[in-house]
N, CA, C and O of each residue as an XYZ file, in Angstrom:
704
protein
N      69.495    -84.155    -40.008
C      69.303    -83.427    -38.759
C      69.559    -81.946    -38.972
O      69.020    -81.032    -38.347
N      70.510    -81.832    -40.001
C      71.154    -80.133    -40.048
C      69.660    -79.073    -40.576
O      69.228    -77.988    -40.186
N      69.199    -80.120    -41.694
C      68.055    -79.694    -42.945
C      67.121    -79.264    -41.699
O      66.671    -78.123    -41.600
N      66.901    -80.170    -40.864
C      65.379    -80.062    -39.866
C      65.557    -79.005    -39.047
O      64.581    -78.273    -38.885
N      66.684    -78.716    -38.426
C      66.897    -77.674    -37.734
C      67.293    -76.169    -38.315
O      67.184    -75.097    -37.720
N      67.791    -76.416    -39.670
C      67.702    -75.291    -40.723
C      66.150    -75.034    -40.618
O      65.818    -73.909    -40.243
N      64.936    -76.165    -40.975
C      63.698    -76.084    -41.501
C      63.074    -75.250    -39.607
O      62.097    -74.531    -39.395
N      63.577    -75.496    -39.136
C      62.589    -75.137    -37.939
C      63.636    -73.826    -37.370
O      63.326    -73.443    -36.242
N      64.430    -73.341    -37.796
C      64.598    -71.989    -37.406
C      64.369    -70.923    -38.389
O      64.375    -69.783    -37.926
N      64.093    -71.104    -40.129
C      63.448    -70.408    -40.659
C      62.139    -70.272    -40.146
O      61.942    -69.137    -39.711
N      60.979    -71.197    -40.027
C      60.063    -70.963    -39.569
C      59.338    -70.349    -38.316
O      58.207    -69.890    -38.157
N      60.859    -70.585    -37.150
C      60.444    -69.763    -36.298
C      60.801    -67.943    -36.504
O      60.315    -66.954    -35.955
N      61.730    -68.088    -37.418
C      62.005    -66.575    -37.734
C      60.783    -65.731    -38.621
O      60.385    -64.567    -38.580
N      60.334    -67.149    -39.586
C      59.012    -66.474    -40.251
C      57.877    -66.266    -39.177
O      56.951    -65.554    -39.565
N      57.787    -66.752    -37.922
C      56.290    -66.318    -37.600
C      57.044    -65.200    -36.491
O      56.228    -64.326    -36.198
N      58.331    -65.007    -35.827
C      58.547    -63.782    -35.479
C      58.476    -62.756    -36.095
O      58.262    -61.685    -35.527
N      58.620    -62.852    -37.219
C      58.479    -61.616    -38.502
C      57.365    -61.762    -38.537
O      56.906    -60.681    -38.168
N      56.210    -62.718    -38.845
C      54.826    -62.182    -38.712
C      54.189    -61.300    -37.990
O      53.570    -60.259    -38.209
N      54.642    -62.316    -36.534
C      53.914    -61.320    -35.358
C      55.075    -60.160    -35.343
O      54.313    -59.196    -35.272
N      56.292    -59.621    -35.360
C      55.986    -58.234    -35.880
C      55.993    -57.492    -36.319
O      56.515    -56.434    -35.966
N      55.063    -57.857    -37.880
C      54.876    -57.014    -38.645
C      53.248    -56.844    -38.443
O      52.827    -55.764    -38.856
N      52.379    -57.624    -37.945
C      51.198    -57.297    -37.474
C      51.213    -56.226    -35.924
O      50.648    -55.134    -35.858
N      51.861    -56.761    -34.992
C      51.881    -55.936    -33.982
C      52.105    -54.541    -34.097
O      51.544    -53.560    -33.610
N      53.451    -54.761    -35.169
C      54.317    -53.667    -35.535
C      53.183    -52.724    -36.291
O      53.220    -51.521    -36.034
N      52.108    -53.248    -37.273
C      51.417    -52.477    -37.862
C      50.460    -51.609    -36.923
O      50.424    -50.378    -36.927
N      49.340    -52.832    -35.751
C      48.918    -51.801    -35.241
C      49.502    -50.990    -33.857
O      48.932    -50.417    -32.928
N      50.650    -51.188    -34.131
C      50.991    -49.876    -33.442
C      51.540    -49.037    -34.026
O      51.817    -48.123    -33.249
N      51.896    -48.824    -35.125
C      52.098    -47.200    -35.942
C      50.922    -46.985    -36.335
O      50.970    -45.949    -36.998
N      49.262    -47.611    -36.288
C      48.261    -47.389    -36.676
C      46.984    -46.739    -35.068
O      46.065    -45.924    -34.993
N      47.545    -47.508    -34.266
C      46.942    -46.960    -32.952
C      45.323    -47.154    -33.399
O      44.535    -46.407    -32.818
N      44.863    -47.938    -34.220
C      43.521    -47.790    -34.097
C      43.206    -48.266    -32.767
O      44.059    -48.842    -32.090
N      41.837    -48.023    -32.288
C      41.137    -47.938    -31.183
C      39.890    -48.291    -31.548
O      39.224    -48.024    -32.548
N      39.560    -49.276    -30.066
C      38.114    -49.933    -30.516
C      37.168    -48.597    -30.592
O      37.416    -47.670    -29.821
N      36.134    -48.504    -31.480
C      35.012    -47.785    -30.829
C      34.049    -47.802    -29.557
O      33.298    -48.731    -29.257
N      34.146    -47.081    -29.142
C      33.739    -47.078    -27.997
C      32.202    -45.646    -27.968
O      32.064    -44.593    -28.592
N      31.426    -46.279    -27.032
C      29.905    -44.910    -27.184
C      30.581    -43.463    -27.178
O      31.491    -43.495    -26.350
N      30.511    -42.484    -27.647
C      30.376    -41.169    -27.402
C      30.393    -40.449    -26.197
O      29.362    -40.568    -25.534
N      31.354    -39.671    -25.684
C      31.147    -38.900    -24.243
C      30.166    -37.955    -24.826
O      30.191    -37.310    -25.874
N      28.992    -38.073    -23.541
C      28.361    -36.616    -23.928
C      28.157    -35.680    -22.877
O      27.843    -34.513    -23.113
N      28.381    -36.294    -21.309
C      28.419    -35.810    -20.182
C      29.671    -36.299    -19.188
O      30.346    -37.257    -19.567
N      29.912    -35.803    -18.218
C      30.635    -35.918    -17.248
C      30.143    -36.145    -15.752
O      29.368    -35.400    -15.153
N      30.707    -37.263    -15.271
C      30.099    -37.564    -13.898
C      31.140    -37.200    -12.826
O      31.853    -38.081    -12.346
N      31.225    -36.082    -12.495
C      32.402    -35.563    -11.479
C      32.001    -35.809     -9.634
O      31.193    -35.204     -8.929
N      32.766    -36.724     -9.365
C      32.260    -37.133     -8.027
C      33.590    -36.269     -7.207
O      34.742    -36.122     -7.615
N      32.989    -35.792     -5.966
C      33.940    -35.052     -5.406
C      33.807    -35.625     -3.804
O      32.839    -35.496     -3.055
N      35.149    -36.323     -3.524
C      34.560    -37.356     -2.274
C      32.887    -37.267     -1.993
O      32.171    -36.367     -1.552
N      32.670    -38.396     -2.381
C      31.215    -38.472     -2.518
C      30.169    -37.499     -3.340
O      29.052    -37.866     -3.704
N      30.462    -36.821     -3.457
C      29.444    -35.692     -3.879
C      29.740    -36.143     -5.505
O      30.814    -36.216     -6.103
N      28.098    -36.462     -6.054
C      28.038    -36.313     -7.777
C      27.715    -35.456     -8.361
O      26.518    -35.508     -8.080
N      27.842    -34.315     -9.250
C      27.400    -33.902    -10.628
C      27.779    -34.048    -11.675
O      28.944    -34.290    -11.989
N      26.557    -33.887    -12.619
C      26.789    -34.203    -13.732
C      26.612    -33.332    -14.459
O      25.481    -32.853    -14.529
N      27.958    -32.680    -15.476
C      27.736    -31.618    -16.125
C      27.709    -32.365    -17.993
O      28.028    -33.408    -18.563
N      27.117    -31.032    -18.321
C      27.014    -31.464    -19.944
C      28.046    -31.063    -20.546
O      28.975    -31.049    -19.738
N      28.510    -30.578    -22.003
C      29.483    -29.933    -22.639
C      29.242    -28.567    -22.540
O      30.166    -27.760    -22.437
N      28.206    -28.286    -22.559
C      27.744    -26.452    -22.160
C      28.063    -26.449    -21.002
O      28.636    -25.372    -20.835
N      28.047    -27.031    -20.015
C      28.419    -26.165    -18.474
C      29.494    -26.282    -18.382
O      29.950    -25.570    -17.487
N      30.642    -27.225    -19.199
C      32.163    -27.104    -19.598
C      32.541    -26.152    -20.257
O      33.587    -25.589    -19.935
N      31.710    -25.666    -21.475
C      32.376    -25.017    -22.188
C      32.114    -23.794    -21.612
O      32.875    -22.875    -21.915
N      30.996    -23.522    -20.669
C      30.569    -21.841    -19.802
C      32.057    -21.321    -18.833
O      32.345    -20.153    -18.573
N      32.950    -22.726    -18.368
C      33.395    -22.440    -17.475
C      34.679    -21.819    -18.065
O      34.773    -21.983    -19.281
N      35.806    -21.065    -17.412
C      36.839    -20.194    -17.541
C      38.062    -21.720    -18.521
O      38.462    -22.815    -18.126
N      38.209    -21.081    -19.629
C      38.521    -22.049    -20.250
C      40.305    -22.272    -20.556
O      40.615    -21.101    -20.773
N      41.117    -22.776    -20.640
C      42.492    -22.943    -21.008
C      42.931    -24.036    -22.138
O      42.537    -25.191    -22.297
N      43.985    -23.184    -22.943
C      44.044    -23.536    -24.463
C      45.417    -23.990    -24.026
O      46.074    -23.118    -23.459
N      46.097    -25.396    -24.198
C      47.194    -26.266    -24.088
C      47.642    -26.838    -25.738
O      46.861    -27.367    -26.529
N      48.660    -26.646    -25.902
C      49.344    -27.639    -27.170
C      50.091    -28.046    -27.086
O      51.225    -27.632    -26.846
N      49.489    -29.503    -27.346
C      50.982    -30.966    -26.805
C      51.009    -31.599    -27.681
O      49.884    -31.867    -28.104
N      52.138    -32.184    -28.439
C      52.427    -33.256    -29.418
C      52.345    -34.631    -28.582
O      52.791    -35.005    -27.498
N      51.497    -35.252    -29.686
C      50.258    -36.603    -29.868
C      51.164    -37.262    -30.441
O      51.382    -37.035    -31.632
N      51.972    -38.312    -29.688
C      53.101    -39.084    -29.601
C      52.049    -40.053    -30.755
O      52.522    -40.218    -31.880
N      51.433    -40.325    -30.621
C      50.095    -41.305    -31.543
C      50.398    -40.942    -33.060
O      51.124    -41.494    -33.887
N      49.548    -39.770    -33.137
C      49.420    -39.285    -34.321
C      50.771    -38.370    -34.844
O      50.785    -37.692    -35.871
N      51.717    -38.499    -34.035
C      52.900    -37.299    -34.670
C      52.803    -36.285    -35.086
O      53.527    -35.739    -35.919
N      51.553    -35.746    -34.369
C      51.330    -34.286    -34.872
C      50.937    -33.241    -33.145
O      50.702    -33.685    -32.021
N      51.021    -31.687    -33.674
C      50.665    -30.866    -32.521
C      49.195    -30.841    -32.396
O      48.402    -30.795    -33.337
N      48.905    -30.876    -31.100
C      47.269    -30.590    -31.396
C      47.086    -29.535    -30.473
O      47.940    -29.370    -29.603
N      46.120    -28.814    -30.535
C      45.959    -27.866    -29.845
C      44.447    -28.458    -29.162
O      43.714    -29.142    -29.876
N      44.031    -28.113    -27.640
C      43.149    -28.728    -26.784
C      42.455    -26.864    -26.236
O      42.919    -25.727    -26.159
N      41.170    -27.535    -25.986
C      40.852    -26.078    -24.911
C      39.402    -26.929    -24.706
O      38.569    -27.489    -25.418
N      39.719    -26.579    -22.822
C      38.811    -27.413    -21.955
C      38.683    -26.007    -20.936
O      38.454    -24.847    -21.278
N      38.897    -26.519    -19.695
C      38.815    -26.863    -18.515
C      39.885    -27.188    -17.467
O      39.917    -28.396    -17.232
N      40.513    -26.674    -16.971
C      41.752    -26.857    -15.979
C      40.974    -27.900    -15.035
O      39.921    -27.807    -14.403
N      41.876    -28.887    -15.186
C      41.094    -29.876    -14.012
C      41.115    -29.756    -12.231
O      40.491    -30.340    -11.345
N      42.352    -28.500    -12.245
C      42.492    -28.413    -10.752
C      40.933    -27.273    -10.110
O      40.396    -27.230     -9.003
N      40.622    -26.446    -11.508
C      39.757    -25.408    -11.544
C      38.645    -26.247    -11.604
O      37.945    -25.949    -10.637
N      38.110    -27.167    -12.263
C      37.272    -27.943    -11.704
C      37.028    -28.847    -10.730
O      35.881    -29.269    -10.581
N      37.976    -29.241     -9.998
C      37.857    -29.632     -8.402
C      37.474    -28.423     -7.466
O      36.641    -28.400     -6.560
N      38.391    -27.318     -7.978
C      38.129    -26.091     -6.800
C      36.455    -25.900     -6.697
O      35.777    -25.806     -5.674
N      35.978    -25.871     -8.250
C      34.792    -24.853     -8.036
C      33.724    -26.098     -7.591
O      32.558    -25.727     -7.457
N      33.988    -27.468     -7.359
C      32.961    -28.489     -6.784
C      34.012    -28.758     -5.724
O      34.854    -29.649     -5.836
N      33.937    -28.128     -4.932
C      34.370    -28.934     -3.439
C      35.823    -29.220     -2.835
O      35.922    -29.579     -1.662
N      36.894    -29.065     -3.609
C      37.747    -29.590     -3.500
C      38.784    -28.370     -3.780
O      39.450    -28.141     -4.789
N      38.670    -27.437     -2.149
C      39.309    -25.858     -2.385
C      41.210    -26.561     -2.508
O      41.572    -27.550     -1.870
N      42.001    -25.877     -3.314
C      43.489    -26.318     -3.199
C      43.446    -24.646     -2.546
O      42.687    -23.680     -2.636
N      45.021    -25.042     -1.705
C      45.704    -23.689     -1.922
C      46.587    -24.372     -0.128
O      46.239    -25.368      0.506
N      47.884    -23.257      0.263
C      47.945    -24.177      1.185
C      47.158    -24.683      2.660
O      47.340    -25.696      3.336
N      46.696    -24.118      2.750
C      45.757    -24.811      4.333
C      45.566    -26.165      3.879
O      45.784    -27.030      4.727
N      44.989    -26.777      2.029
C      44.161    -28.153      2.261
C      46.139    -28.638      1.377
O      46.137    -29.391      0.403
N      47.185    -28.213      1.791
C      48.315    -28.713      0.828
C      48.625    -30.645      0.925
O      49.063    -31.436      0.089
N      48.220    -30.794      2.146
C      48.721    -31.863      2.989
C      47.380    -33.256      2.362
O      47.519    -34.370      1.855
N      46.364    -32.551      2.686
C      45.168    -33.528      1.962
C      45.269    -33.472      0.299
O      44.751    -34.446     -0.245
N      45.745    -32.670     -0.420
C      46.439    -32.700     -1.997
C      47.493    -33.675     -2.067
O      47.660    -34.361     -3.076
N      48.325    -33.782     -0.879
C      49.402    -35.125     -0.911
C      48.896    -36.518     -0.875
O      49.389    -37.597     -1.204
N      47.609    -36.109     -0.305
C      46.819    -37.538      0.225
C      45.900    -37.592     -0.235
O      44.926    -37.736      0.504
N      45.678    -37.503     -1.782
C      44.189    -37.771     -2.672
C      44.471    -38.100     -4.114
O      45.589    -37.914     -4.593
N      43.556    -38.544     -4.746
C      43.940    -39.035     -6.065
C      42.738    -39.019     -6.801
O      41.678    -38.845     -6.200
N      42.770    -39.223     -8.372
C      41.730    -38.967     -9.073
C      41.945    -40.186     -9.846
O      43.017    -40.670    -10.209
N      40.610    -40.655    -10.063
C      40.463    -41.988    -11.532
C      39.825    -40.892    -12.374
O      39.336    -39.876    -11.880
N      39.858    -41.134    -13.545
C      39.667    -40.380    -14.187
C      38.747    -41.453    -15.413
O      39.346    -42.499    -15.167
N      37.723    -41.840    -16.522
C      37.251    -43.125    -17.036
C      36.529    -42.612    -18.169
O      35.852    -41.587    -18.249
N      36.894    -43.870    -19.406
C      36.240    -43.190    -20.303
C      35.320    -44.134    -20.570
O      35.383    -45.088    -19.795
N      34.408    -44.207    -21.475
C      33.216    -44.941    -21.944
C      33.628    -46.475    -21.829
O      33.388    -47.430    -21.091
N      34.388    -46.183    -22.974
C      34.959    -48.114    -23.146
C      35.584    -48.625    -21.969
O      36.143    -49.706    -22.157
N      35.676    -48.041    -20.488
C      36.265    -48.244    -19.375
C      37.731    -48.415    -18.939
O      38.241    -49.183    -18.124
N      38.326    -47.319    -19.853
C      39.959    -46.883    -20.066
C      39.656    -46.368    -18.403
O      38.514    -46.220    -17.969
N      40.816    -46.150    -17.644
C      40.622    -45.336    -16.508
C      42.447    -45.141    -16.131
O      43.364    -45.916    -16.406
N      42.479    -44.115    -15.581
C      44.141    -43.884    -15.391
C      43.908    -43.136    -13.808
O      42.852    -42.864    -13.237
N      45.021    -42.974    -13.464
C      45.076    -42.295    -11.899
C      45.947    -41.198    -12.220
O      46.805    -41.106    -13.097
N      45.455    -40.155    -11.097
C      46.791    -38.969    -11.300
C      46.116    -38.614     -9.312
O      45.121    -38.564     -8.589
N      47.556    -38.473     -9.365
C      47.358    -37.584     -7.837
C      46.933    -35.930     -7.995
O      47.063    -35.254     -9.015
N      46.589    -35.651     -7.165
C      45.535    -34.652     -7.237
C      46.937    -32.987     -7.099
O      46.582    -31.810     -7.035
N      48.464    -33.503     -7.092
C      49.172    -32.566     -7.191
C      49.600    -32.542     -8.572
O      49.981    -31.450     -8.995
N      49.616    -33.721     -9.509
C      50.249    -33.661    -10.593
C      48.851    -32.689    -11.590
O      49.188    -32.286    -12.703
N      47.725    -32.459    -11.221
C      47.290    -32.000    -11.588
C      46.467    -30.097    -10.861
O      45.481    -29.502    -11.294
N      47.237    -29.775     -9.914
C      46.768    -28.710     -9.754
C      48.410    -27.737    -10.284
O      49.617    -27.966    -10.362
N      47.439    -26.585    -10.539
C      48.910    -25.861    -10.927
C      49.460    -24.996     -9.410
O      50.638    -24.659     -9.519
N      49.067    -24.750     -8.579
C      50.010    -24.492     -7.493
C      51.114    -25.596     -7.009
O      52.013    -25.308     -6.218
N      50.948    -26.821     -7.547
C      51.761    -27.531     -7.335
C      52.905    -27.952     -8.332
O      54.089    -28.160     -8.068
N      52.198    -28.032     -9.651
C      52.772    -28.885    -10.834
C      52.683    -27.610    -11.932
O      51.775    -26.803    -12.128
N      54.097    -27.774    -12.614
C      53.570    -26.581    -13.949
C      52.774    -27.408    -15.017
O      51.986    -26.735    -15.682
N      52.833    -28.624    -15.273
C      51.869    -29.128    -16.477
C      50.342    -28.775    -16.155
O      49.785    -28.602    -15.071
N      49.818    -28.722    -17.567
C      48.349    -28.814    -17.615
C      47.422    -30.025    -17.519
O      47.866    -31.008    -18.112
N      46.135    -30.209    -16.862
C      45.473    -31.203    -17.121
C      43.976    -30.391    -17.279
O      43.291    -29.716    -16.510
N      43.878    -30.731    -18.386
C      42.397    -30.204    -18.892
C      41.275    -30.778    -19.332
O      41.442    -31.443    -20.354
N      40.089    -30.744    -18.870
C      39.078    -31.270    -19.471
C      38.756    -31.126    -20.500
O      37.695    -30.507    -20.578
N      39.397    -31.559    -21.875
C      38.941    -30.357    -23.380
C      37.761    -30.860    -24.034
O      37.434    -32.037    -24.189
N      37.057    -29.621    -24.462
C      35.899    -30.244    -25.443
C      36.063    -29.668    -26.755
O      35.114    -29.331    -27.463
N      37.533    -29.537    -27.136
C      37.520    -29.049    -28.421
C      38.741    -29.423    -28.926
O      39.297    -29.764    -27.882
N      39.716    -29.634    -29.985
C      40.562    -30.018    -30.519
C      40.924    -29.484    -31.797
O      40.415    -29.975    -32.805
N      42.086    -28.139    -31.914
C      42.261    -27.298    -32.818
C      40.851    -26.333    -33.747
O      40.474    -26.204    -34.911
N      40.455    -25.835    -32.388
C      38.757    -25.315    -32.419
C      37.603    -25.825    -33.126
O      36.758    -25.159    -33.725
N      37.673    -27.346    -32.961
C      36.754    -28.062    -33.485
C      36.192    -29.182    -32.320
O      36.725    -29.403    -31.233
N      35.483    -29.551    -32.634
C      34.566    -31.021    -31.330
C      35.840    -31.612    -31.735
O      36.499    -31.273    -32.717
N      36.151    -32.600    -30.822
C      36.545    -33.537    -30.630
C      36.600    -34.778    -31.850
O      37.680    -35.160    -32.301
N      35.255    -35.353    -32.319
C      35.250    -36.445    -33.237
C      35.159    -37.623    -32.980
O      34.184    -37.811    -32.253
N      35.835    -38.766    -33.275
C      36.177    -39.771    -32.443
C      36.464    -39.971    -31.320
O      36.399    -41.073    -30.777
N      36.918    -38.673    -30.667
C      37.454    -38.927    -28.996
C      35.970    -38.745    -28.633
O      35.972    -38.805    -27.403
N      34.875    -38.582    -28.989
C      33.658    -38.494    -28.123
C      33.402    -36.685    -27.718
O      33.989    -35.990    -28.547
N      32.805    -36.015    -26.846
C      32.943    -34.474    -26.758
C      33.584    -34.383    -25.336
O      33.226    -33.287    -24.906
N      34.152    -34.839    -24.648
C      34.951    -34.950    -23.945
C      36.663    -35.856    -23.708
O      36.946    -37.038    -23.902
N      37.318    -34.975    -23.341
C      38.715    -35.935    -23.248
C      39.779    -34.734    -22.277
O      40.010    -33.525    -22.270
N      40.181    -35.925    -21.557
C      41.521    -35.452    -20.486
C      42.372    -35.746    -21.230
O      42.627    -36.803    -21.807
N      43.097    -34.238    -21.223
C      44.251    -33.905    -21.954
C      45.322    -33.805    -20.579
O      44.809    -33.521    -19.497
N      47.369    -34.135    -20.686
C      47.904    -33.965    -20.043
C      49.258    -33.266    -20.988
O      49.984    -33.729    -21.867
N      49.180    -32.136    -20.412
C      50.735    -31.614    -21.063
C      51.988    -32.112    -20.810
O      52.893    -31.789    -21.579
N      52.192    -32.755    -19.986
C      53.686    -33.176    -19.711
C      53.933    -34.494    -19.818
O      55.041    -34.913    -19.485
N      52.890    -35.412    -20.327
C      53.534    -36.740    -20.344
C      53.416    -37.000    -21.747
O      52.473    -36.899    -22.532
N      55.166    -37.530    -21.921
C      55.599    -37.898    -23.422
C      54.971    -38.757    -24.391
O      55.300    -38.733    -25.577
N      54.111    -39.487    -23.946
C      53.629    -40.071    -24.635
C      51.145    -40.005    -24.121
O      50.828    -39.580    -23.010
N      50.470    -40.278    -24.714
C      48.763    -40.234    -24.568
C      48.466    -41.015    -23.477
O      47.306    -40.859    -23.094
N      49.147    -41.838    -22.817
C      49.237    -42.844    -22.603
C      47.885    -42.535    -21.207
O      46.975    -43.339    -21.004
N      48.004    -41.667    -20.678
C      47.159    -41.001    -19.254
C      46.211    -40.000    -19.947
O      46.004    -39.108    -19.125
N      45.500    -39.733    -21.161
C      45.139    -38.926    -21.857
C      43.910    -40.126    -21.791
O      44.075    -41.340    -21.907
N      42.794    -39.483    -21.595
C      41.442    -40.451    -21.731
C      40.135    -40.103    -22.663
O      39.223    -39.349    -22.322
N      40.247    -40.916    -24.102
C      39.258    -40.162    -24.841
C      37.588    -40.569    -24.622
O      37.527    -41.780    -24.411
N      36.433    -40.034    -24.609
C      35.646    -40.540    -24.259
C      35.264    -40.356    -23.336
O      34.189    -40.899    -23.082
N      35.828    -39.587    -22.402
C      35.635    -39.186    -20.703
C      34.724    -38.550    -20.103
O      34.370    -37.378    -19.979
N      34.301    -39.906    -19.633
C      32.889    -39.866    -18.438
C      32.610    -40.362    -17.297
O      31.684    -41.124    -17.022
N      33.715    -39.770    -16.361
C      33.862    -39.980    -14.885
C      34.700    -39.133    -14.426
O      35.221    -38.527    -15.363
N      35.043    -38.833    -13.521
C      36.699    -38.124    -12.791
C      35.682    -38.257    -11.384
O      34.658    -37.682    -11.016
N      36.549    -39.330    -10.826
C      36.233    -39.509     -8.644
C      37.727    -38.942     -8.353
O      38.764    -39.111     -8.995
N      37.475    -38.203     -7.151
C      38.302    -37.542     -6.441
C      38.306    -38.650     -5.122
O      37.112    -38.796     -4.864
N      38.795    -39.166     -4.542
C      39.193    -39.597     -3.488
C      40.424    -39.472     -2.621
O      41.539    -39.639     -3.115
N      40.203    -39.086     -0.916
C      41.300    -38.480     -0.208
C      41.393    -39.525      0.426
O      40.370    -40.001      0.917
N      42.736    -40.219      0.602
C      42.940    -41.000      1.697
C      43.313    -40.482      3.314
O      44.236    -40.754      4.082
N      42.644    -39.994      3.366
C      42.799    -39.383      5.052
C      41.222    -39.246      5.546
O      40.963    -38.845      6.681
């Protein structure tokens, strides 16, 4: 009886050590499925759609952010697009008169492979919040790469986790 229960708690210790040293692997490896290429952006602004390309991103007034990539353990440097500056200039004026409808709206934000995260529409304007959220189409003054030519970058959260590579959507919706 001692042998069998010796024999069946090595083995359960060997397949806990399996699973994690596989788990364990891909997560210091972070690979990511492939997913299609961002090549445009579908910015819906309560109801209202356009669709811009990487040129009418990269035309617009641009901001350069560097946040360490909890992923890769390295600094990266981003330059997009202020995402509060792209709500303003489609529809969605901040400042205080609309402060109260900024309390009461939120953004999905979605990438190809159908990653999607939420941010309220204060964590991302800077009259409200000091972090950055940027639309970047460049990454240490180069395309992107694997992230596709688009990706929402966030300066203040410790880890990618709300960072969307591939990004081809952002809906604005106000609950009021």
């Amino acid at each position: 009886m001692k042998s069998l229960r010796s024999a069946i708690l090595l083995a359960t210790a060997g397949l806990v050590s399996a699973t994690y040293a596989v788990h364990g692997q891909a997560m210091a490896s972070h690979e990511h499925t492939m997913a299609p290429p961002s090549t445009e952006l579908k910015l819906t602004v309560e109801g209202n759609t356009k669709t811009l390309s990487v040129a009418d991103l990269a035309a617009l007034p641009q901001k350069t952010v560097t946040v360490h990539n909890e992923h890769t353990k390295a600094d990266e440097t981003y330059t997009g697009v202020a995402l509060g500056d792209l709500l303003a200039g489609n529809g969605f004026a901040v400042g205080q008169a609309t402060h109260r409808r900024m309390l009461r709206s939120y953004i999905k934000a979605e990438g190809t492979d159908k990653y999607w995260v939420l941010y309220s529409v204060t964590e991302i304007e800077g009259s409200e919040h000091a972090a950055d959220v940027i639309v970047a189409t460049s990454m240490n003054g180069k395309p992107l790469g694997d992230d596709g030519q688009i990706k929402l970058i966030d300066s203040a959260d410790k880890k990618p986790q709300r960072w969307v590579r591939n990004l081809t959507a952002i809906t604005l919706v106000s609950a009021e």
